[in-house]
C-alpha positions as CSV (number, residue, x, y, z in Angstrom):
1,X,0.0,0.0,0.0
2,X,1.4,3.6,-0.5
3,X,0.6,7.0,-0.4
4,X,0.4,9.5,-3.3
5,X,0.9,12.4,-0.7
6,X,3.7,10.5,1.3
7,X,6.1,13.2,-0.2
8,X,9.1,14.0,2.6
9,X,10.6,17.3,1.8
10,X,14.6,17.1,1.9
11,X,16.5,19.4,0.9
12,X,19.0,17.1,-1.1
13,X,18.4,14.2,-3.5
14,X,14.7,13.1,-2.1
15,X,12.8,16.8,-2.4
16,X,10.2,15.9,-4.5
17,X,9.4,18.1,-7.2
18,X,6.0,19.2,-8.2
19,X,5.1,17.0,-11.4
20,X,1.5,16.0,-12.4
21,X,1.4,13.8,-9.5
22,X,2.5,15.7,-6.8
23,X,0.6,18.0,-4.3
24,X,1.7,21.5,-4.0
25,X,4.7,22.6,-2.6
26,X,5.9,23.2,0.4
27,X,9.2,24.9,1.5
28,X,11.9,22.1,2.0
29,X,12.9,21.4,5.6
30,X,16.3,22.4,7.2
31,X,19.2,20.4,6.4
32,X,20.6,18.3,9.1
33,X,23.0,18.8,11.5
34,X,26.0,17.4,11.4
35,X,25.2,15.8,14.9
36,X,22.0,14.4,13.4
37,X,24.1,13.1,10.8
38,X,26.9,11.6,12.9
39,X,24.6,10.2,15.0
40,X,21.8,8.5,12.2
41,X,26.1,7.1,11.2
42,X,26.7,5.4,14.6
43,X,23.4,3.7,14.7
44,X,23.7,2.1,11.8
45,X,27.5,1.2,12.7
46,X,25.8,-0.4,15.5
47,X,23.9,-2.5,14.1
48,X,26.4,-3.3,11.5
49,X,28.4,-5.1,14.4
50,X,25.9,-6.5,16.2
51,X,24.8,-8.4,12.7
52,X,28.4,-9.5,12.3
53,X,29.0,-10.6,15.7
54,X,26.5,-13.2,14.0
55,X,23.0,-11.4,15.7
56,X,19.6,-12.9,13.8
57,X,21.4,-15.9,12.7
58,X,19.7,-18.2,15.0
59,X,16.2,-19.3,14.2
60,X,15.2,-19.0,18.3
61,X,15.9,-15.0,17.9
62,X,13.7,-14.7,15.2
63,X,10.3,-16.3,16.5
64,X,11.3,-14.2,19.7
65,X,11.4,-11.1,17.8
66,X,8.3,-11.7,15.5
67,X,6.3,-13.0,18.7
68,X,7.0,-9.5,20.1
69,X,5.6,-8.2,17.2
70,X,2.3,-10.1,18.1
71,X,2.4,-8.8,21.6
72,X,3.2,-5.3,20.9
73,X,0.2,-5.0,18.9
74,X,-1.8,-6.8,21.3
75,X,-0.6,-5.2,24.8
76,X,-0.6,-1.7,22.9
77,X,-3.8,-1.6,20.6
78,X,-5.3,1.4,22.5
79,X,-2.1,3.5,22.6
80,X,-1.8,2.9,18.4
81,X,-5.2,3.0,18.2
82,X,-5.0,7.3,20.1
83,X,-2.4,7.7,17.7
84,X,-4.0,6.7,14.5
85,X,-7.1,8.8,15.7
86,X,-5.2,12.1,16.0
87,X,-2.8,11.4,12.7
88,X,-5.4,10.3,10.5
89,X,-8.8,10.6,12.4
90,X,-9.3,6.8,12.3
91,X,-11.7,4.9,14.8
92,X,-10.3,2.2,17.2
93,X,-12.1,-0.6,15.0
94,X,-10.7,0.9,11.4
95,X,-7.4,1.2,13.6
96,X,-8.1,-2.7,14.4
97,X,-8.7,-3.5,11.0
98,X,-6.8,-1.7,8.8
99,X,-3.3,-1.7,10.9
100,X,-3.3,-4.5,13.1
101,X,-5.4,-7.1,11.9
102,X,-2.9,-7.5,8.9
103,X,0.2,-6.7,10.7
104,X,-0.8,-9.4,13.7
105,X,-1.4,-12.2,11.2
106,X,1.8,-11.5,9.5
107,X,3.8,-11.5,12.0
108,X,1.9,-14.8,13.8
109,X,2.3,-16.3,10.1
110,X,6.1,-15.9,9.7
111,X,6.5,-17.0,13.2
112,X,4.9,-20.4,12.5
113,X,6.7,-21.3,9.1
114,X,10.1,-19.4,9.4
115,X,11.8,-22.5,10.8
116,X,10.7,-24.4,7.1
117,X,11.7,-21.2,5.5
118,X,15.4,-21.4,7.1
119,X,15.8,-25.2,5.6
120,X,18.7,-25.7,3.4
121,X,17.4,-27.6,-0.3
122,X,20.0,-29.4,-1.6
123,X,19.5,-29.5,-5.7
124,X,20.1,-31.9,-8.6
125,X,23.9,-31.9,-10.6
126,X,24.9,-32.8,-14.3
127,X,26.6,-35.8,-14.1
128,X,29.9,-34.9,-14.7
129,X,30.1,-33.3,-11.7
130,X,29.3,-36.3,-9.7
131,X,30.3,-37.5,-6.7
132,X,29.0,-34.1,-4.8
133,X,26.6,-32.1,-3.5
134,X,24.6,-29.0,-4.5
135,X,22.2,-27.6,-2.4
136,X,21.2,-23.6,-1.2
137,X,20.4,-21.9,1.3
138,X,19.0,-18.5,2.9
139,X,21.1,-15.8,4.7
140,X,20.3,-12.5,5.9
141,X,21.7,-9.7,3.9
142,X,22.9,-8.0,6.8
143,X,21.7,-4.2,8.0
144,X,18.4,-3.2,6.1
145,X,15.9,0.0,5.9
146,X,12.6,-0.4,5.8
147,X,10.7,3.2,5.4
148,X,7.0,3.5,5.9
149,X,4.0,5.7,4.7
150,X,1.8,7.7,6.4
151,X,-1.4,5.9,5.3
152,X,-1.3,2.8,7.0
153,X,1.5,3.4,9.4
154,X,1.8,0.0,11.2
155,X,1.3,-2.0,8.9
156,X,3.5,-0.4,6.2
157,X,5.7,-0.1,8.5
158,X,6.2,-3.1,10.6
159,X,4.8,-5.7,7.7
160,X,8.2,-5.0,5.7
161,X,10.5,-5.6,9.5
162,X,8.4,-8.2,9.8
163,X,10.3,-10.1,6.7
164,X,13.2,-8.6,7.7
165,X,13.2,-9.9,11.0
166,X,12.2,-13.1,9.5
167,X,15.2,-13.4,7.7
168,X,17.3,-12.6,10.3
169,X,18.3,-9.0,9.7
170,X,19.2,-5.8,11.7
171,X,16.5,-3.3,11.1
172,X,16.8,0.7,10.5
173,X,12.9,2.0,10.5
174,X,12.0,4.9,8.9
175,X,8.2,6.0,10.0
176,X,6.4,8.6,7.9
177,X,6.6,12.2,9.4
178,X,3.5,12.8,8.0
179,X,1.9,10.7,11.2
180,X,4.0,12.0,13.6
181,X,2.0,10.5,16.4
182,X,2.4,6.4,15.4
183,X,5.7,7.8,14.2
184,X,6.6,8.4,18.2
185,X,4.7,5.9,19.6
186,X,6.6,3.2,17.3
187,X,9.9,5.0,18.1
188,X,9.0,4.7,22.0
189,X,7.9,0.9,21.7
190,X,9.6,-0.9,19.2
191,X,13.3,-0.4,21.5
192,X,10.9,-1.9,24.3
193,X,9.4,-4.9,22.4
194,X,12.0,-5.5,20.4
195,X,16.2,-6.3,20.0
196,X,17.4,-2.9,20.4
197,X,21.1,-4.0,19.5
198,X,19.5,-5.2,15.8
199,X,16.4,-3.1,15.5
200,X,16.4,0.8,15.5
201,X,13.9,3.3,14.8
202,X,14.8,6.6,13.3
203,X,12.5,9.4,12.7
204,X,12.0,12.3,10.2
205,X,11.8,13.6,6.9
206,X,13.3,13.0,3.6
207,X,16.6,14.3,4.3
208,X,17.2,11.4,7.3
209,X,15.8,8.7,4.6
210,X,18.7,10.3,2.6
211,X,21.2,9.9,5.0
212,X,20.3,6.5,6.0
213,X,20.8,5.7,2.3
214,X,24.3,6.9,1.9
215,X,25.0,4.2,4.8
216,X,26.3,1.6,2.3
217,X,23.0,-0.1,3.6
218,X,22.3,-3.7,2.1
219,X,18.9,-3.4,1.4
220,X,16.3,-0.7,1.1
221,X,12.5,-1.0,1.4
222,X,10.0,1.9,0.4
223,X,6.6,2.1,0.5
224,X,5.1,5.5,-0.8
225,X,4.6,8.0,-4.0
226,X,6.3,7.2,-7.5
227,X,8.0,10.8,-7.7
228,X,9.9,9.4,-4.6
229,X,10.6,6.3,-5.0
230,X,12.5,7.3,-8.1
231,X,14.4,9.2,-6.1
232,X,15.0,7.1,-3.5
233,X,16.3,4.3,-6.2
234,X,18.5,7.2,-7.2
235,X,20.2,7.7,-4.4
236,X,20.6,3.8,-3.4
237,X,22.1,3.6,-6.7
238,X,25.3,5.4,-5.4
239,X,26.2,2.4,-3.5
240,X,24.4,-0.7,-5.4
241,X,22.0,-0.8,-2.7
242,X,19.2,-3.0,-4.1
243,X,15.5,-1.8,-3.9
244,X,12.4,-2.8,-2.8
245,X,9.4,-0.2,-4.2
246,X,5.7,-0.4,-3.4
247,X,4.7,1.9,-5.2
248,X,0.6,2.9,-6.5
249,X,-1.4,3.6,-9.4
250,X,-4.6,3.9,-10.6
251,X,-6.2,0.4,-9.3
252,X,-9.3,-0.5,-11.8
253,X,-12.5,-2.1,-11.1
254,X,-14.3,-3.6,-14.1
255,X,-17.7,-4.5,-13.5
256,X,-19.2,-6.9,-16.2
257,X,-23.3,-6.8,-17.0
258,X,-23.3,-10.1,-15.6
259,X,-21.9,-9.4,-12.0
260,X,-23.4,-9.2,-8.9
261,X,-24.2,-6.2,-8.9
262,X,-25.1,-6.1,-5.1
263,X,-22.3,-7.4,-4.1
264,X,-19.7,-5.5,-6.6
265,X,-21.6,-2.0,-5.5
266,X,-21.9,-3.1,-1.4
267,X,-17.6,-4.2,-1.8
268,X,-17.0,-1.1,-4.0
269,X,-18.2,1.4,-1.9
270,X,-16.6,-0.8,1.8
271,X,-13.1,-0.5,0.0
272,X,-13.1,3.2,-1.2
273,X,-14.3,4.4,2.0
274,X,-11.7,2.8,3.9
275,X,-8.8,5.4,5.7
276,X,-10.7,7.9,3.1
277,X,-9.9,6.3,0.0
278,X,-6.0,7.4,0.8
279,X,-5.1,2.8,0.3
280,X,-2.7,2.4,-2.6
281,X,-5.2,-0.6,-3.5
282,X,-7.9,0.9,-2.8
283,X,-10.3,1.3,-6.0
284,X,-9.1,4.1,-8.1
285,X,-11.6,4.2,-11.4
286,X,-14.5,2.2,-12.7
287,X,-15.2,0.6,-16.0
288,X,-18.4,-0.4,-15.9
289,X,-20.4,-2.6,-18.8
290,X,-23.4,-0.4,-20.1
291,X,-26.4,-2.1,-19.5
292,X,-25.6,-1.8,-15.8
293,X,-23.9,1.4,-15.1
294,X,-26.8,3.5,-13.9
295,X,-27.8,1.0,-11.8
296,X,-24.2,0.3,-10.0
297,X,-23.8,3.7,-9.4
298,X,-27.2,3.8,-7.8
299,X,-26.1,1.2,-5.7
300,X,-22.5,2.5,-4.5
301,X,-24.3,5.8,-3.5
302,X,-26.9,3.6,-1.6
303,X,-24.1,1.8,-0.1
304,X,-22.0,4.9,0.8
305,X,-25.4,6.6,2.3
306,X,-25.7,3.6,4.3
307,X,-22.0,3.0,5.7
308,X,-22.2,6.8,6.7
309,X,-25.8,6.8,8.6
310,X,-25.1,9.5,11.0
311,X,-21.2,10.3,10.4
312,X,-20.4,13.9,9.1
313,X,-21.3,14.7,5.2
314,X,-16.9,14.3,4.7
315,X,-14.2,12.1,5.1
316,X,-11.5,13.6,6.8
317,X,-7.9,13.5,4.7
318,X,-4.2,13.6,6.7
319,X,-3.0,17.3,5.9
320,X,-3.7,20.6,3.8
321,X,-1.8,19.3,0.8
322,X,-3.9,16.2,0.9
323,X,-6.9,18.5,0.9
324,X,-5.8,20.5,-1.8
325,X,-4.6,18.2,-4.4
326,X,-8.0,16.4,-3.9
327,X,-10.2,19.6,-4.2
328,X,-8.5,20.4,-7.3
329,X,-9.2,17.4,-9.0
330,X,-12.6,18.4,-8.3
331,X,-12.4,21.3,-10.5
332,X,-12.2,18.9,-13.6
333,X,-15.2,20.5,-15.8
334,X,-15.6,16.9,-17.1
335,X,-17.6,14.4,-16.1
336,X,-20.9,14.5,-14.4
337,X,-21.3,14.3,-10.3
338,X,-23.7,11.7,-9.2
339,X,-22.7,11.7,-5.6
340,X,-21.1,14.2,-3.8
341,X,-18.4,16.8,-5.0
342,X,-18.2,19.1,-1.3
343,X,-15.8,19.5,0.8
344,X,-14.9,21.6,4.0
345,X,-11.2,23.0,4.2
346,X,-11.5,23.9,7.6
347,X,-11.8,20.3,9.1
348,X,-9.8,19.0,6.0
349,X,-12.7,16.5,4.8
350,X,-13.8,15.7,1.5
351,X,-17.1,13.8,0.5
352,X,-17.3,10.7,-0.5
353,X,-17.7,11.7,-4.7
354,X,-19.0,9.9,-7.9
355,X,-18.1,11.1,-10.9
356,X,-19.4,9.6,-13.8
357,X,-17.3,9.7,-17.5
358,X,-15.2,12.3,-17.1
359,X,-12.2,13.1,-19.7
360,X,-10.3,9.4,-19.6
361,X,-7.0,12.1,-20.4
362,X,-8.2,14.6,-17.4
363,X,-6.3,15.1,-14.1
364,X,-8.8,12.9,-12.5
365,X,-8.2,10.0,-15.0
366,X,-4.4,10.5,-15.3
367,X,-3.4,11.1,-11.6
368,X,-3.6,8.4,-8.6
369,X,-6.8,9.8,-6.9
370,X,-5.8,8.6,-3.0
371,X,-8.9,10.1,-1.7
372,X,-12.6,9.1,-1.7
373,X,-13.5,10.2,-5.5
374,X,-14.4,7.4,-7.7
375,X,-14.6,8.3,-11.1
376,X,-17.0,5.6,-13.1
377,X,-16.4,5.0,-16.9
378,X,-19.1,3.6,-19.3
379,X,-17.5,0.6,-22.0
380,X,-19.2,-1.7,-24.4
381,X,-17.3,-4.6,-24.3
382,X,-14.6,-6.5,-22.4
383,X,-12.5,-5.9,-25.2
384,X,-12.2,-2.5,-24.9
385,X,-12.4,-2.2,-20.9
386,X,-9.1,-4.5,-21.3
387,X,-7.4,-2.0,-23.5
388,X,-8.4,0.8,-21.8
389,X,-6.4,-0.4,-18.5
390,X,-3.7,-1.6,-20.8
391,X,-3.0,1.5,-22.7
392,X,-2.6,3.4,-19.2
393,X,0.5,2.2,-16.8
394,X,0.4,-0.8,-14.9
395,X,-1.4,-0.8,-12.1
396,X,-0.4,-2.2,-8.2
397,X,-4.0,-3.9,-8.4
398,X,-7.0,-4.9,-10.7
399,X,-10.1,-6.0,-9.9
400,X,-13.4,-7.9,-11.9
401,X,-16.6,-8.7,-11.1
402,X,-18.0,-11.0,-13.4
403,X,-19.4,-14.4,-13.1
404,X,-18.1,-15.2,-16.7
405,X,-15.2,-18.1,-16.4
406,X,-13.6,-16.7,-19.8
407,X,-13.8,-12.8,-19.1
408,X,-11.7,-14.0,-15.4
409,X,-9.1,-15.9,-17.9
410,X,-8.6,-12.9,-20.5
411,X,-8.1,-10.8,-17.5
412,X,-5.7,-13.0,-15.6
413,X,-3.6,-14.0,-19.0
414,X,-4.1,-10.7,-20.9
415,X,-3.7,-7.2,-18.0
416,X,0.2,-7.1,-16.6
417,X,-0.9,-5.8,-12.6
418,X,0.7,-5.9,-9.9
419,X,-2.0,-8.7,-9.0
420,X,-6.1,-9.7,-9.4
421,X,-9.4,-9.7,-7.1
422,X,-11.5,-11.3,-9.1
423,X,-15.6,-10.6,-7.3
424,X,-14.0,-8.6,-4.5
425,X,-10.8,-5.8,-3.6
426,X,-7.9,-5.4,-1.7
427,X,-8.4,-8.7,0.6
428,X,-5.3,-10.1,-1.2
429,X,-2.6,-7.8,0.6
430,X,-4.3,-10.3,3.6
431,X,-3.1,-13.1,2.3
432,X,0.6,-14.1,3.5
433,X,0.7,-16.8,1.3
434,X,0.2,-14.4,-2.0
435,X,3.4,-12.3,-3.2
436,X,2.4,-8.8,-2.6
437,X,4.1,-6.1,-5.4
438,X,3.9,-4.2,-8.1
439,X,4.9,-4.1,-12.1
440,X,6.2,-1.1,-13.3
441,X,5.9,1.5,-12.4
442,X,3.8,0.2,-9.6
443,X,6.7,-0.7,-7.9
444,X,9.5,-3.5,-8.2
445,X,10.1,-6.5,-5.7
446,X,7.4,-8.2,-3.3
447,X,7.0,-9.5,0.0
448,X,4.3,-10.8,2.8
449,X,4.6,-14.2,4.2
450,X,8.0,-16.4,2.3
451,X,8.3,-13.9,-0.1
452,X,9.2,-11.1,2.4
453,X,11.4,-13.9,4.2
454,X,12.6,-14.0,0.4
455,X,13.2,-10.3,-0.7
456,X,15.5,-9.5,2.7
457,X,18.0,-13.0,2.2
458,X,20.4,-13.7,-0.1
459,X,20.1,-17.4,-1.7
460,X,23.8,-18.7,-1.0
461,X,24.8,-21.8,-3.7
462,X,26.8,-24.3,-2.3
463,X,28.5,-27.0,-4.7
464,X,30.6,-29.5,-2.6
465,X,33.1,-32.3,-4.4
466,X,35.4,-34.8,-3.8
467,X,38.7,-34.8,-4.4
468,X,39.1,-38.6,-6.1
469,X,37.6,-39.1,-9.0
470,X,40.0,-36.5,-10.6
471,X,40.6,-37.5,-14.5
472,X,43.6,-36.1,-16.0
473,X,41.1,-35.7,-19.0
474,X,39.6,-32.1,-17.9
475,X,42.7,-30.4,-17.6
476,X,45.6,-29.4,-20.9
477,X,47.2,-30.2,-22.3
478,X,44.4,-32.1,-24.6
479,X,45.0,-34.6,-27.0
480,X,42.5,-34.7,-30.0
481,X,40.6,-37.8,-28.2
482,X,40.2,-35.7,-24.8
483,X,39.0,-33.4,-26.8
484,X,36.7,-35.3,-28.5
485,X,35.7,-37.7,-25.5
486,X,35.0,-34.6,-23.4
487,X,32.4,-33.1,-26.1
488,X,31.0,-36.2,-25.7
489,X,30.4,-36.0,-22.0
490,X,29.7,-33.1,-20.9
């Protein structure tokens, strides 16, 4: 999941430039002190030696540090839960669900099958190579930085640790700024929870995710806003650091004529409203079939109404920039409003807004939304709903309803994404057995569950001989027979 507005304002490599993606700009932070600097230094240098006096190795430390995981987010759910409430206005249950539900399972998950992950696989061998053995097996890359977004700040931040913990690595984590409460609390916790000679927490803006990169780290994990992450490739560049990016995009929903409508309209309008729309997998756009659009849209406005009985007309969004990059979609002359379109800058909400066929090359159709406006697009045929998403960049998620066996397979075979809900969204960043990553420019790399174990070890290949049988045959110089008998066997 990212965050379109997750934009930390450095004042070297990762300021973020206003582009056609980008909110408005905001005067760049100071730079850091050389203290600040010195010091971000000796905590990594710290951990540095605590992973080479051999620290995470040992499978026992792991499941200790991943059941602390679990019991952090169980003995502290009301303290994340205040903090969530005053960064992003969230109730304790939304808290519940959207942060620690996922994060809980994860970590309970990895804890469970970490020990078969671990397991060295030994591997088949040609023949001429025989006697011997060849076999891999998993290692932890060493120190690793793991910075979070705003809009899910547990789990965005703590599901990446979690697979680096997994795989037995020291941790740098970088919380979002842009919730400075979870930011603290996480910072005040995680040294009490967790190892603190292998996992740090250091808080800030761009510029410290800029000095943490020019660590000669082993590993860097992002989760936020395209514009950034370039950036933050950029700079890990310098030192051959390899990436992980989880990027966004604008997540389509195709909704055939044969769906259930019901139930695509009642999980439509449940996703988008979710933290405000601002989930990088929450539903960006609708393409829905003809002969049914008026009545899903009549349906996702019932469904909104409904989830929002007695709540305030608008969703509350996390800062000004948030507010105003949303509101100015809203000024798109294109496109009709069905549901909607108002919004109050003082309390920094925006309502819940359908928007039905507006200009597929406005701002509104060209930018990730990350808000609670749904634009809704009219097609004729499958055919041209799967072009549509394919002529646009790849998307971090896609979704169908359908009941139609072949339109699931053309959309599985035929739409590149960064992965497929088919009769439902978002439910499969839940699943820790699924990969979860983008394609494109959605984002590069994945994790949850093994594959997180995965992305933060290095698959060492081992290839072990014997000395006797040692034919004189392999080495020069070669007669025309060895040279012939050797093309022969190998």
């Amino acid at each position: 999941m990212t965050s379109v507005a997750d934009r930390p304002q450095p004042s070297g490599a990762l300021t973020a430039s206003p582009s056609h993606s980008a909110e408005p700009s905001e005067p760049p932070e100071p730079r850091l002190s050389q203290d600040h600097i010195d010091q971000i230094a000796e905590t990594v240098a710290r951990l540095r030696a605590a992973h080479d006096r051999g620290r995470g190795r040992e499978m026992q430390w792991r499941r200790d540090q991943l059941a602390a995981v679990e019991r952090l987010l169980t003995e502290r759910e009301s303290e994340i839960a205040a903090a969530l409430a005053a960064d992003l206005g969230r109730s304790a249950h939304e808290a519940w669900l959207g942060d620690i539900l996922g994060t809980k399972a994860e970590a309970r998950y990895a804890r469970k099958h970490v020990k078969r992950w671990m397991r060295r696989r030994s591997t088949g061998m040609p023949l001429w190579l025989r006697p011997g053995r060849a076999f891999y097996q998993y290692e932890p890359l060493g120190v690793v930085l793991v910075v979070g977004a705003w809009n899910y700040p547990v789990f965005l931040s703590l599901g990446p640790v979690i697979g680096a913990l997994a795989a037995g690595n020291c941790v740098v984590l970088k919380p979002s700024e842009q919730a400075p409460e979870t930011s603290a609390l996480l910072a005040r916790l995680i040294p009490r929870y967790l190892d603190p000679e292998a996992i740090a927490v250091v808080e800030g803006a761009g510029a410290v995710t800029q000095v943490l990169l020019d660590q000669n780290l082993d590993h860097a994990f992002f989760t936020g806003g395209g514009a950034i992450g370039r950036k933050v490739m950029a700079a890990a560049a310098r030192h051959l650091t390899p990436v992980t990016l989880e990027l966004g995009g604008k997540s389509p929903v195709i909704v055939t004529k044969d769906a259930d409508l019901e139930v695509a309209a009642r999980r439509i309008a449940w996703t988008k409203l979710l933290n405000a729309g601002q989930t990088c997998i929450a539903p960006d756009y609708v393409l829905a079939e003809k002969p049914v659009r008026d009545e899903l849209v009549d349906l996702i406005a019932a469904n909104v109404r409904r989830f929002r009985d007695g709540e305030v007309a608008g969703l509350r969004v996390v800062n000004r920039r948030q507010f105003d990059r949303l509101t100015g979609l809203l000024q798109d002359p294109s496109g009709r409003v069905a549901m909607g379109g108002g919004s109050d800058g003082a309390a920094l909400t925006v309502e819940p807004t359908l928007l039905i066929d507006p200009d597929p090359e406005g701002p509104v159709m060209t930018e990730e939304i990350f808000g609670p406006i749904l634009p809704v697009l009219t097609f004729d045929s499958v055919t041209e709903a799967l072009a549509f998403v394919n002529e646009r960049p790849k998307p971090l998620a896609t979704y169908l309803f359908s009941t139609s066996r072949d339109t699931i397979e053309r959309l599985v075979n035929e739409v590149s994404t960064g992965g497929i809900v088919i009769n439902h969204l978002a439910m499969h960043c839940l699943v820790p057995q699924l990969p979860f990553g983008g394609v494109g420019s959605s984002g590069m790399g994945a994790y949850h569950g093994e594959w997180g174990f995965q992305t933060f070890s290095h698959r060492k290949s081992v290839l072990s001989l014997r000395t006797k049988p040692d034919p004189k045959l392999m080495y020069p110089p070669y007669s025309e027979a060895a040279k012939k008998l050797l093309r022969r066997l190998l």
